[in-house]
LUMMAR-118129 format. One record per residue: chain; y, z, x of N, C-alpha, C, O, CB in turn; residue number from 1; residue in three letters. Coordinates in steps of 0.2 Angstrom, whole numbers, plus 5000, padded with zeros to 4 digits. Glycine has a CB too. Layout:
<pts>
<A, <Y, Z, X>, <Y, Z, X>, <Y, Z, X>, <Y, Z, X>, <Y, Z, X>, NUM, ALA>
...
</pts>
This chain:
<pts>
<A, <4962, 4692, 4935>, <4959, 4696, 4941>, <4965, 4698, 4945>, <4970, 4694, 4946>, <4954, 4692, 4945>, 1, UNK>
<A, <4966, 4704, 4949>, <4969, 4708, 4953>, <4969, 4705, 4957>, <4964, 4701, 4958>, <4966, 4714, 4954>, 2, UNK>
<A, <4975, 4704, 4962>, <4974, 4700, 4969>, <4973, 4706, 4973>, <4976, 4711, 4972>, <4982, 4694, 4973>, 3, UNK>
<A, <4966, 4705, 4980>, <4968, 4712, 4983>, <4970, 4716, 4985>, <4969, 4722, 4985>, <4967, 4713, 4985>, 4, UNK>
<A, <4977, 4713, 4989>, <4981, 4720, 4988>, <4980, 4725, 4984>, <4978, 4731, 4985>, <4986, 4719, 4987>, 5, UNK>
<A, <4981, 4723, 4977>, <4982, 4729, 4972>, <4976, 4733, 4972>, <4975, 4739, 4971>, <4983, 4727, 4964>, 6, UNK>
<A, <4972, 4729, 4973>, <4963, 4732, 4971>, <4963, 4738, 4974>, <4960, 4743, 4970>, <4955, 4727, 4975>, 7, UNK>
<A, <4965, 4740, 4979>, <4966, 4745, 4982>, <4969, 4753, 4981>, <4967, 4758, 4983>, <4968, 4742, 4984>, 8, UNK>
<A, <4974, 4751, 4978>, <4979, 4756, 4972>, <4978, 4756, 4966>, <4983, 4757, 4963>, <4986, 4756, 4971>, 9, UNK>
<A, <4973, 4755, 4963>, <4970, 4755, 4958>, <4966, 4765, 4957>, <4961, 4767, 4961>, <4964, 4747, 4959>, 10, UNK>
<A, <4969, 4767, 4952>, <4964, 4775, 4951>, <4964, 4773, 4945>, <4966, 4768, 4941>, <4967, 4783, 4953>, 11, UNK>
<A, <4960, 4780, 4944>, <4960, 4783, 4936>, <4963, 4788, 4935>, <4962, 4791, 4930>, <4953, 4784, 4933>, 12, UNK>
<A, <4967, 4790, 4938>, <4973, 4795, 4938>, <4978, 4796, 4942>, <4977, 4795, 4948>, <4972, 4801, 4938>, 13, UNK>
<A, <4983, 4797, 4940>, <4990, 4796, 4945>, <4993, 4804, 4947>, <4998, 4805, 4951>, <4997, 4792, 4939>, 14, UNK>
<A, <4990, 4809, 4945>, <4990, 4816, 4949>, <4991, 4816, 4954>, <4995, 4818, 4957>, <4986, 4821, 4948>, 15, UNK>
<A, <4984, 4812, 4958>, <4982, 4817, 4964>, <4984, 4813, 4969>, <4987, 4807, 4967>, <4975, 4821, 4964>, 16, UNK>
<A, <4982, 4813, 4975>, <4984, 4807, 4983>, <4979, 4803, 4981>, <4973, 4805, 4980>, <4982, 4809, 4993>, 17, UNK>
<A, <4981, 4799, 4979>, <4974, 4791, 4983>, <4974, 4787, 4989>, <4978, 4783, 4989>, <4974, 4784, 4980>, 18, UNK>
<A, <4972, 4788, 4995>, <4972, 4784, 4999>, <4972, 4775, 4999>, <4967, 4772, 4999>, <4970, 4786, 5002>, 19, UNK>
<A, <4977, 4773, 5001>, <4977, 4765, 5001>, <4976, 4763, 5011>, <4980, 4760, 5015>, <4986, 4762, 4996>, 20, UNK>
<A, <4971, 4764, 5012>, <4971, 4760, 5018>, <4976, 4754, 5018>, <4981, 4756, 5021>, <4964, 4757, 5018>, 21, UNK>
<A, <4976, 4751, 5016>, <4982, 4745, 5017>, <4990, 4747, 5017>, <4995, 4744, 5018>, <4982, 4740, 5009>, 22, UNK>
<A, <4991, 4752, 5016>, <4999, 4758, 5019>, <4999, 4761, 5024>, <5002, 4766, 5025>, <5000, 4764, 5015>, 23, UNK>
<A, <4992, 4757, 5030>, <4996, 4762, 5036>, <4994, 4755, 5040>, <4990, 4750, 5038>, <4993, 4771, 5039>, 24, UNK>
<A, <4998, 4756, 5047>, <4996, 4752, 5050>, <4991, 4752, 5057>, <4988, 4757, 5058>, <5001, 4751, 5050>, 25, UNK>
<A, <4989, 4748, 5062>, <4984, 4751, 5066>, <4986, 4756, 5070>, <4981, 4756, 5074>, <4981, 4748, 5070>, 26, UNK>
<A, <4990, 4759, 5070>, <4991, 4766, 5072>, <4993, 4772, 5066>, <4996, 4777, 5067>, <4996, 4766, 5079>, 27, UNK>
<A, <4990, 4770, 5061>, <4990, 4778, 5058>, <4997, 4779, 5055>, <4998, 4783, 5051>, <4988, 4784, 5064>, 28, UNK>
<A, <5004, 4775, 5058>, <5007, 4776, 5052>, <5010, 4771, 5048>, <5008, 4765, 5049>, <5012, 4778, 5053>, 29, UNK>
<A, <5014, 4775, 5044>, <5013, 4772, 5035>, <5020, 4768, 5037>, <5025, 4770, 5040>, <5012, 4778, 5027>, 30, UNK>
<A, <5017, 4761, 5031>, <5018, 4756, 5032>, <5023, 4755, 5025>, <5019, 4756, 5020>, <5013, 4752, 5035>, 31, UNK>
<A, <5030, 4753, 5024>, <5033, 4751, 5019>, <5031, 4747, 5014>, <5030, 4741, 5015>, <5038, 4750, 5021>, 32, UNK>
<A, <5029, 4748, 5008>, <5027, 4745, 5002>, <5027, 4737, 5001>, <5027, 4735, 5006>, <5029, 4748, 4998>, 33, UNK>
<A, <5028, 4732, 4997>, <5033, 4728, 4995>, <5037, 4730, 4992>, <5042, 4728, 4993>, <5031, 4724, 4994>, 34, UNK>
<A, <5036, 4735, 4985>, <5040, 4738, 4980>, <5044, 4739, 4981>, <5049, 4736, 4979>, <5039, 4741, 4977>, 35, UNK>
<A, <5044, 4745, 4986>, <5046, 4751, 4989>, <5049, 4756, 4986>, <5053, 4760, 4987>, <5049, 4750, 4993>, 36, UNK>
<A, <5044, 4755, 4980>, <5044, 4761, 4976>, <5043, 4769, 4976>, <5047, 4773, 4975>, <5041, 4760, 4973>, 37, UNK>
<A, <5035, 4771, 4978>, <5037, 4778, 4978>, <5034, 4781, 4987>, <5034, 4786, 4989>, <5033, 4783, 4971>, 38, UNK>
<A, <5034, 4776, 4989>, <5032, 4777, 4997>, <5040, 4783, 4999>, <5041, 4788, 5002>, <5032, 4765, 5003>, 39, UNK>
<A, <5046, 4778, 4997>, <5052, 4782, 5002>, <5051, 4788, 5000>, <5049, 4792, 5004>, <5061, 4781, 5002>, 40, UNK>
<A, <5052, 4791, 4993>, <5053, 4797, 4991>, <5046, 4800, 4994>, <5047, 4805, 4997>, <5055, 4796, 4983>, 41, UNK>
<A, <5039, 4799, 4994>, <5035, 4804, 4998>, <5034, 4804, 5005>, <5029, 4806, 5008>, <5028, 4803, 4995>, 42, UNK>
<A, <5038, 4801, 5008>, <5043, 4802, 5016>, <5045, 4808, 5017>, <5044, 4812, 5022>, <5049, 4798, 5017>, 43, UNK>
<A, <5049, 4808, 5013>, <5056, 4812, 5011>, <5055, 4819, 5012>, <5059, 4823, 5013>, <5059, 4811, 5005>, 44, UNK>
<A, <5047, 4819, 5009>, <5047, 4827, 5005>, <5043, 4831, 5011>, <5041, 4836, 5009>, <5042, 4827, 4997>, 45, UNK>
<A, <5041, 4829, 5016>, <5042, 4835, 5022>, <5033, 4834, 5024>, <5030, 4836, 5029>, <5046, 4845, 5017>, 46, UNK>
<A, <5030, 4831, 5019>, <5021, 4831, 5020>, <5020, 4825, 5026>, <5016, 4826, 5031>, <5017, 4828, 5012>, 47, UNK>
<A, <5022, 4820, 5025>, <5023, 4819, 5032>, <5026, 4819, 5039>, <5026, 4815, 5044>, <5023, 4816, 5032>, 48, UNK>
<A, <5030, 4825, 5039>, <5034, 4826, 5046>, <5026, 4829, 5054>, <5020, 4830, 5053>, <5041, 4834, 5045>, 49, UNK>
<A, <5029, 4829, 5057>, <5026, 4829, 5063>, <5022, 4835, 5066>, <5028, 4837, 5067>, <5030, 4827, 5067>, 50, UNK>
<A, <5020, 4838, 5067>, <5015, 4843, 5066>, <5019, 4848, 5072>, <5024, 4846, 5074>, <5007, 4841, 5068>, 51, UNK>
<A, <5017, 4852, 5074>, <5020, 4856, 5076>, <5013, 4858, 5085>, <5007, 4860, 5084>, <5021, 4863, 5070>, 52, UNK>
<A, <5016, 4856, 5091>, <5012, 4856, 5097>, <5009, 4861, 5096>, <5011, 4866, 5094>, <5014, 4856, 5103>, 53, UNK>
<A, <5002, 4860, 5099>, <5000, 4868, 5101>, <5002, 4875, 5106>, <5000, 4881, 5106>, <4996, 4868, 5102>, 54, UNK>
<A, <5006, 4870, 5110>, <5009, 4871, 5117>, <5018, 4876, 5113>, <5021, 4881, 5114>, <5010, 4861, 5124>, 55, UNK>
<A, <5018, 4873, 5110>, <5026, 4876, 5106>, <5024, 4883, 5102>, <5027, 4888, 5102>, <5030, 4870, 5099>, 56, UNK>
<A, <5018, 4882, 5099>, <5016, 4889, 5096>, <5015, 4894, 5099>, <5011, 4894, 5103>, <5011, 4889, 5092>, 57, UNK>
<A, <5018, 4901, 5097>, <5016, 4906, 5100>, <5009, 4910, 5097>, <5007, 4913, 5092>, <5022, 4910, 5100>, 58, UNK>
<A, <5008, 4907, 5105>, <4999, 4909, 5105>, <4998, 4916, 5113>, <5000, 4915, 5119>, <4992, 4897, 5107>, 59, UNK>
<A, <4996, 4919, 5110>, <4994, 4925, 5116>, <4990, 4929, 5115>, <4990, 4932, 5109>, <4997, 4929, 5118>, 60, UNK>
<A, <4985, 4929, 5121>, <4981, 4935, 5118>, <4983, 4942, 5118>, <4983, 4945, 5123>, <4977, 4934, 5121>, 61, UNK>
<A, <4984, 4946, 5112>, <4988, 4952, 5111>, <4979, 4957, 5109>, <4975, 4956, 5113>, <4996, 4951, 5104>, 62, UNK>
<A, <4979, 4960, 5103>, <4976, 4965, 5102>, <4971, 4961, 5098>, <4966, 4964, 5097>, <4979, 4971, 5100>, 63, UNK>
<A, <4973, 4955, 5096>, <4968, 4955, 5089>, <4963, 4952, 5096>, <4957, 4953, 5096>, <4970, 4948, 5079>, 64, UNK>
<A, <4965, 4948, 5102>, <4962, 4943, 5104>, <4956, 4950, 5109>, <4950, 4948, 5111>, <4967, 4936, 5108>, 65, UNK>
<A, <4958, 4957, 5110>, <4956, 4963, 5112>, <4950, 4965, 5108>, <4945, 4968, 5110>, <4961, 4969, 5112>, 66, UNK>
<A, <4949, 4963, 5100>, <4945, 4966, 5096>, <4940, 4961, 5097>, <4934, 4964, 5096>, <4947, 4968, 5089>, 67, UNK>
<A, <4941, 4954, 5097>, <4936, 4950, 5095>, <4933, 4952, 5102>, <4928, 4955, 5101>, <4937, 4942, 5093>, 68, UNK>
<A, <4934, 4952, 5109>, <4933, 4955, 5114>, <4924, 4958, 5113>, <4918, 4958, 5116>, <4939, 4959, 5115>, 69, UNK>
<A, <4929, 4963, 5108>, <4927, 4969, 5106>, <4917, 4970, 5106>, <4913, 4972, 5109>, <4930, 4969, 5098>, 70, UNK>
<A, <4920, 4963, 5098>, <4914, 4961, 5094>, <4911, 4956, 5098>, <4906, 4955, 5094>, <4915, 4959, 5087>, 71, UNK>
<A, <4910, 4952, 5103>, <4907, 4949, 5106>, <4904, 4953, 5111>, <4899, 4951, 5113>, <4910, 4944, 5106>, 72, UNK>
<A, <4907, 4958, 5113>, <4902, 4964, 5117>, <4897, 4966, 5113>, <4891, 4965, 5116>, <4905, 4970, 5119>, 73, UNK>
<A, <4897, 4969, 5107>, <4894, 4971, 5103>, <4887, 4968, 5102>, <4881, 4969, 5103>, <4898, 4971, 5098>, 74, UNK>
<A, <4892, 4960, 5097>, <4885, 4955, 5097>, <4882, 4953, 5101>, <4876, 4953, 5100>, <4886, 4950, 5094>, 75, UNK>
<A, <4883, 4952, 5108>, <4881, 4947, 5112>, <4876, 4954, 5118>, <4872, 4953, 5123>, <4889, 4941, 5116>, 76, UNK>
<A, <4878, 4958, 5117>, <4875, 4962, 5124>, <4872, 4969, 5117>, <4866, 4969, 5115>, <4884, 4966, 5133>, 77, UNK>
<A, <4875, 4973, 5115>, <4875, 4981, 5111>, <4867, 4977, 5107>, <4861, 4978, 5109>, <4885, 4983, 5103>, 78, UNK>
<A, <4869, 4973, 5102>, <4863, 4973, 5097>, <4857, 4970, 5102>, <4853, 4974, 5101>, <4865, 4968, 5090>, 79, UNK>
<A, <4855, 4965, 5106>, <4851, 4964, 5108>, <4846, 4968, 5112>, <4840, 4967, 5112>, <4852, 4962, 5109>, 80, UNK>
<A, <4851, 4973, 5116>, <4847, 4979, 5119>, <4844, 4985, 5114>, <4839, 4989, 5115>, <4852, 4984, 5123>, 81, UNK>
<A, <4849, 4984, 5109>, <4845, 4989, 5100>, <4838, 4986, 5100>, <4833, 4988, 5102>, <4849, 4987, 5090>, 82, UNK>
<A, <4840, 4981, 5097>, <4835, 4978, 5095>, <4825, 4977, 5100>, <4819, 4979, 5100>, <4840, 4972, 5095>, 83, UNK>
<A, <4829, 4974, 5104>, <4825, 4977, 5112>, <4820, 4983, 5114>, <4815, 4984, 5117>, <4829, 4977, 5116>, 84, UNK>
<A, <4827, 4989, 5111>, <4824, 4996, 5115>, <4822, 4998, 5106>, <4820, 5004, 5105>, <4832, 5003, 5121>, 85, UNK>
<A, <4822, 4995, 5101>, <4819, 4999, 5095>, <4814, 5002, 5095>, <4809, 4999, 5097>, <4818, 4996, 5091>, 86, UNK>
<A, <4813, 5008, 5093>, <4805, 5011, 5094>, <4800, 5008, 5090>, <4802, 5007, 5084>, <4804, 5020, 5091>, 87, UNK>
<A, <4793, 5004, 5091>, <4790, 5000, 5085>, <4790, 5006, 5083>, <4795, 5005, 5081>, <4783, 4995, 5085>, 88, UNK>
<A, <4787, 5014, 5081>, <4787, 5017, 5077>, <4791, 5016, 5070>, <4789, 5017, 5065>, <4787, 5023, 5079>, 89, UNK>
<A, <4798, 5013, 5069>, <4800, 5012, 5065>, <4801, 5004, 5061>, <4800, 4999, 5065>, <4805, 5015, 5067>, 90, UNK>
<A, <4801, 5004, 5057>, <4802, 4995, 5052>, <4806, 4992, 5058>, <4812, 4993, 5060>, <4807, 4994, 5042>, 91, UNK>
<A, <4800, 4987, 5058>, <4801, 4981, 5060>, <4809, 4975, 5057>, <4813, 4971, 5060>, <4794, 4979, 5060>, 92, UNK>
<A, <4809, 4976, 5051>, <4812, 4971, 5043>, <4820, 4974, 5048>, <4824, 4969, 5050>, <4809, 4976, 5030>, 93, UNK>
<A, <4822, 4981, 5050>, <4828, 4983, 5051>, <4829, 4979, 5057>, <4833, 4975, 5056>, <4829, 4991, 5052>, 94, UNK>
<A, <4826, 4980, 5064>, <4827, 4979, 5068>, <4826, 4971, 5071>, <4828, 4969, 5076>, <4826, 4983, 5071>, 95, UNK>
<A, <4823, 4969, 5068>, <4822, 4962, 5068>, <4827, 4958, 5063>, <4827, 4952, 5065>, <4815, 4961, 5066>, 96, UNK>
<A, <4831, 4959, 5057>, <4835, 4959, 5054>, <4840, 4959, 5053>, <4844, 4955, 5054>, <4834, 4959, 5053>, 97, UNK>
<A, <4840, 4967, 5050>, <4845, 4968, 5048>, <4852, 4969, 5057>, <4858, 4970, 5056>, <4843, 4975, 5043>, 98, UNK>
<A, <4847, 4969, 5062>, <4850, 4970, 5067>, <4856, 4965, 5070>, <4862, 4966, 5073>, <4845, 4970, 5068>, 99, UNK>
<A, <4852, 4959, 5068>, <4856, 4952, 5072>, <4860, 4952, 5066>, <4866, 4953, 5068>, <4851, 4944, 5073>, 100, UNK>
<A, <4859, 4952, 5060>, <4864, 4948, 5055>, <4870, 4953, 5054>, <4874, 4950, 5051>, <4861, 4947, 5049>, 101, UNK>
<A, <4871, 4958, 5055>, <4876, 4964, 5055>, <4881, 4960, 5060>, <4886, 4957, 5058>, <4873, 4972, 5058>, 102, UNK>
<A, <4878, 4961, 5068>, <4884, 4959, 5070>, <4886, 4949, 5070>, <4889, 4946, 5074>, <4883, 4963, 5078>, 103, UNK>
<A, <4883, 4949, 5067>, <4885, 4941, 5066>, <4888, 4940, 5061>, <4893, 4936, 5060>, <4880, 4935, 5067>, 104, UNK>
<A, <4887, 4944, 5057>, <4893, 4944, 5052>, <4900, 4947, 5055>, <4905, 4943, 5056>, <4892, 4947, 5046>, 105, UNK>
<A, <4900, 4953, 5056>, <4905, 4955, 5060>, <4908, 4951, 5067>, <4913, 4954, 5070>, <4904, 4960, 5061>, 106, UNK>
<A, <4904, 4947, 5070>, <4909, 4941, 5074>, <4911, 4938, 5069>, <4917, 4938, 5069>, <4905, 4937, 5079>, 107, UNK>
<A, <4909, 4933, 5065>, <4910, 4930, 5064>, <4919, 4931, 5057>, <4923, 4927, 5056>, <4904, 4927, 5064>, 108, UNK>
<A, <4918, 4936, 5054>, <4923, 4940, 5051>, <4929, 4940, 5055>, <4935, 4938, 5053>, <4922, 4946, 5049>, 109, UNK>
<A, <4927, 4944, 5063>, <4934, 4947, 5067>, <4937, 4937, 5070>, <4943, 4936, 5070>, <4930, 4954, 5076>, 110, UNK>
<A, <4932, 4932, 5071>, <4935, 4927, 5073>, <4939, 4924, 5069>, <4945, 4923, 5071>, <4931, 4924, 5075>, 111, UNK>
<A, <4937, 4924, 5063>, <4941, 4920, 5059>, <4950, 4925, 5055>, <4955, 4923, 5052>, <4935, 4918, 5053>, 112, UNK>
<A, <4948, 4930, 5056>, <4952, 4936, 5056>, <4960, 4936, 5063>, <4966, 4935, 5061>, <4946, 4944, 5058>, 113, UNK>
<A, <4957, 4937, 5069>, <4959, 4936, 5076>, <4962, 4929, 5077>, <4967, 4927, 5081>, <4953, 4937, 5080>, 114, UNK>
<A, <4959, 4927, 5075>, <4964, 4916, 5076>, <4968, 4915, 5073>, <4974, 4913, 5075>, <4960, 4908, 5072>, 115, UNK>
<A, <4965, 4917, 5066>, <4973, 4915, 5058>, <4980, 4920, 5062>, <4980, 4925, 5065>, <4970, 4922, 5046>, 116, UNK>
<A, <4983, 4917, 5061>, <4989, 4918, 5064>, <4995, 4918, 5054>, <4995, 4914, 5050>, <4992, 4909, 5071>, 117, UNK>
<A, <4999, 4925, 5053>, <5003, 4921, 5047>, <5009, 4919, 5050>, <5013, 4916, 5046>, <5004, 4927, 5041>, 118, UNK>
</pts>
């Protein structure tokens, strides 16, 4: 029988990460092996360095942050009054539908568009 320690690093493949709870310590960092076999070398390799502040990153609101602006006018004030001032003479299915989900997709496109930073 396995002493537990090992029970722990135990997979069925060696490709991919396994986490071993028992390699970090109570604050989250990792803790030298007894082996100290392949812990240094996945140190080394840059996946655990330190993240980058958010306060350091250049974050401003320029034009993309103008468009989402944009579309949250659109969504939040434009389609409701459509929708609202729709003539009933016309299908209900458009403006009860096709109405809201237009611009909520297009919020939700321009958000994820406008954030992503390359």
């Amino acid at each position: 029988m396995m002493p537990q320690s090992q029970l722990s690093r135990v997979s069925s493949s060696d490709d991919g990460y396994v986490h071993d709870p028992s390699g970090f310590d109570a604050e989250g960092d990792r803790v030298s092996s007894e082996s100290g076999s392949d812990s240094d070398s996945d140190a080394d390799d840059g996946r655990f360095s330190e993240p980058v502040h958010p306060d350091a990153a250049d974050r401003s609101f320029d034009w993309r942050g103008w468009v989402l602006v944009g579309v949250i006018v659109v969504a939040f004030i434009v389609a409701p009054l459509t929708i609202l001032l729709w003539p009933p003479s016309y299908n209900y299915f458009f403006a009860l539908l096709i109405l809201p989900l237009a611009p909520a997709f297009l919020l939700a496109a321009t958000a994820v568009w406008a954030t992503t930073r390359p």
